[in-house]
N, C-alpha and C positions, 0 to 999 in steps of 0.2 A: 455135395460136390457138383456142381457145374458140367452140365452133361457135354461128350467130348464130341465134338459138329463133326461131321466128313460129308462132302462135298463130291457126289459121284457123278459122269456122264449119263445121259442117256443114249438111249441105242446101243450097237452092238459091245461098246466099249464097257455096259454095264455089266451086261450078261457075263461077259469074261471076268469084270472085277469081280460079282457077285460067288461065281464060281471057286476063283481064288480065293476069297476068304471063308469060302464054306470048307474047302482045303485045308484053309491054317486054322479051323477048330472054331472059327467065330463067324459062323452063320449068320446072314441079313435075315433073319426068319420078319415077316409082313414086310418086307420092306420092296418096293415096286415102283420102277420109273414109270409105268400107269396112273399110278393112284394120282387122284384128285386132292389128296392132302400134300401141302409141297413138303412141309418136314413133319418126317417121320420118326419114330422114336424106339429104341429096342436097345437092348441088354449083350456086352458081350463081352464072354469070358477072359477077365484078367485085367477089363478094361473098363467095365461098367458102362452106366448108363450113356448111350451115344444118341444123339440127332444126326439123321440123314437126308442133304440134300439133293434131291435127284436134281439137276442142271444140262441147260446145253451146255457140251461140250469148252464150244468158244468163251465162257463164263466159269468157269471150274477156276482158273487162273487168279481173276479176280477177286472172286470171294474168299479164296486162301489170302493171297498178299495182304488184302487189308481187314483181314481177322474176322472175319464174318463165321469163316471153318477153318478149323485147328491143320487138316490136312485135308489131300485130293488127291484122284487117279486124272494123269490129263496124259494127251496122246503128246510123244515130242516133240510131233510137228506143230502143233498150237501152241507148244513152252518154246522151243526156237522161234517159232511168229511173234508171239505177243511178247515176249521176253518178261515174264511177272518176275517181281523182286523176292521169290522164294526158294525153299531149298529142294532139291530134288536129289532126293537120299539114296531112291532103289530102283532098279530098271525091274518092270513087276512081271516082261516075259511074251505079254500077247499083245495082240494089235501091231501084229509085226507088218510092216509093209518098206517100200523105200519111197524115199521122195527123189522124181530121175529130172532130167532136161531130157524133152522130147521132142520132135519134128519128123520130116519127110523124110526119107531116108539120106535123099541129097541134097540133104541142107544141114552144113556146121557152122550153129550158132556161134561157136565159140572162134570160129576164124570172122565173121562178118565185123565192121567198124564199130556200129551199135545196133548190136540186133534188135528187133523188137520182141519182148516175151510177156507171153501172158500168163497170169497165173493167178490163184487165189492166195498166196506167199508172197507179197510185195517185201517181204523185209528179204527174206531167204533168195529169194530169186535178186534182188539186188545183191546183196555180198556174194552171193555164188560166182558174179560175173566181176564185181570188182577184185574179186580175191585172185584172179586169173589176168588182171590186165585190162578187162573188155568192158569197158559201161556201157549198158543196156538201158535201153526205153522201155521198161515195165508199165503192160498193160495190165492192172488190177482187175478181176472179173469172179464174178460168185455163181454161175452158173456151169455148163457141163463147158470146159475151154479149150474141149479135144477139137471144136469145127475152127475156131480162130486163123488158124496155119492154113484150113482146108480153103478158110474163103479170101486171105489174103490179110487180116489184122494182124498178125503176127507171123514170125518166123519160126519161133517157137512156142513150144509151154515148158512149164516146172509146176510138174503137181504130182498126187499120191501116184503108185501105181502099185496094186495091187499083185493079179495075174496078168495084168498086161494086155486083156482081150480087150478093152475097149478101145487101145492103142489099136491093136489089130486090125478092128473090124470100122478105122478111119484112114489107115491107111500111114500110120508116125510108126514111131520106132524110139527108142529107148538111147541118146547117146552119148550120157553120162550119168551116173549115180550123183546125187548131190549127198546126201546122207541113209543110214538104216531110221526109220520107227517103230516106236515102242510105246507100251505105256510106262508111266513113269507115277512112282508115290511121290507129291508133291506136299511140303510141310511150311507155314508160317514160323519166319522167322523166331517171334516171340513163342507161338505156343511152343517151339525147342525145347524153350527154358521154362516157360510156363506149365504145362502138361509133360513135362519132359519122360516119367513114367510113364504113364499111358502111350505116349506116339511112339516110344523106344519098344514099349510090348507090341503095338500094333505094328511095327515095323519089324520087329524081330519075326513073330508069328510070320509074316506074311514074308520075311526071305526065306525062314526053313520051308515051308511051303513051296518053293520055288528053287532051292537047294543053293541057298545064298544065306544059311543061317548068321 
């Protein structure tokens, strides 16, 4: 049988997945977003033999949709970004945070004509403002985007925000929730129907684990 692929983030996102499935009975035993082998290979209960690849995060998406891994753990915030054409069956619990609109404290993005926003969520931060009336001049940025507002490129941001101190300690503020994040078990179309045992037990496993049997 054709060993069954999954497709995990690396960083903090793993540790949490790693943890949960040590919870639902099926241990990652050798399996390490370290290692210098990229796929890895290990045995788990009820499911057999599986291949694991540790990935960036912004890549998890990808190699599910077009079959490369049968299924993935990806944060929501990169499944509402990149929008991949797969199924996302279970909300797994962790990696909670929210994704906010944030600025100065006096300044409402959302009254302004076209504000300008920056963010690393070009798709998200565009429908946030069209869904409300308001198109926005989205500034795309992949670096820290909390100084944008402080030095005048934008009016605002839309991005993670965790505990909020780094908001803090720039001097924004938090003035709407866009959405909650989570991680999310993400599955390939076809392996559905193709592995459909297998991803049905791995997904079963891993809601009673999380008390979503």
């Amino acid at each position: 049988m054709t060993p069954l692929r999954i497709g995990l983030p690396k960083g903090r996102l793993f540790d949490h997945a790693a943890a949960l499935f040590e919870r639902a009975g099926i241990p990652l035993e050798g399996v390490s977003p370290k290692a210098r082998k990229l796929v890895q290979t290990t045995t788990l209960e009820g499911i057999g033999d599986v291949e694991v690849l540790t990935l960036r995060a912004s890549d998890v998406g990808a190699y599910v949709e077009h079959g490369v891994c049968a299924v993935g753990v990806l944060g929501s915030d990169v499944l509402k970004e990149q929008r991949p054409n797969v199924l996302a069956p279970l909300d797994l619990g962790f990696g909670r945070c929210r994704m906010c609109l944030a600025a100065e404290p006096g300044v409402d993005a959302l009254a302004l004509e076209t504000p300008r926003v920056a963010t690393k969520y070009p798709r998200i931060a565009a429908d946030f403002f069209l869904q409300r009336g308001s198109p926005a001049e989205i500034i795309p940025l992949s670096g820290a985007i909390e100084v944008a507002p402080l030095v005048g490129l934008a009016d605002a941001i839309v991005d993670i925000v965790e505990t909020g101190e780094t908001l803090r300690q720039n001097g924004l503020v938090v003035h709407a929730e866009v959405f909650e994040i989570s991680a999310r078990l993400i599955v390939n179309r076809a392996a559905m129907h193709l592995s459909m045992q297998r991803v049905r037990t791995l997904q079963s496993k891993l809601g009673a684990a999380i008390g979503r049997a």
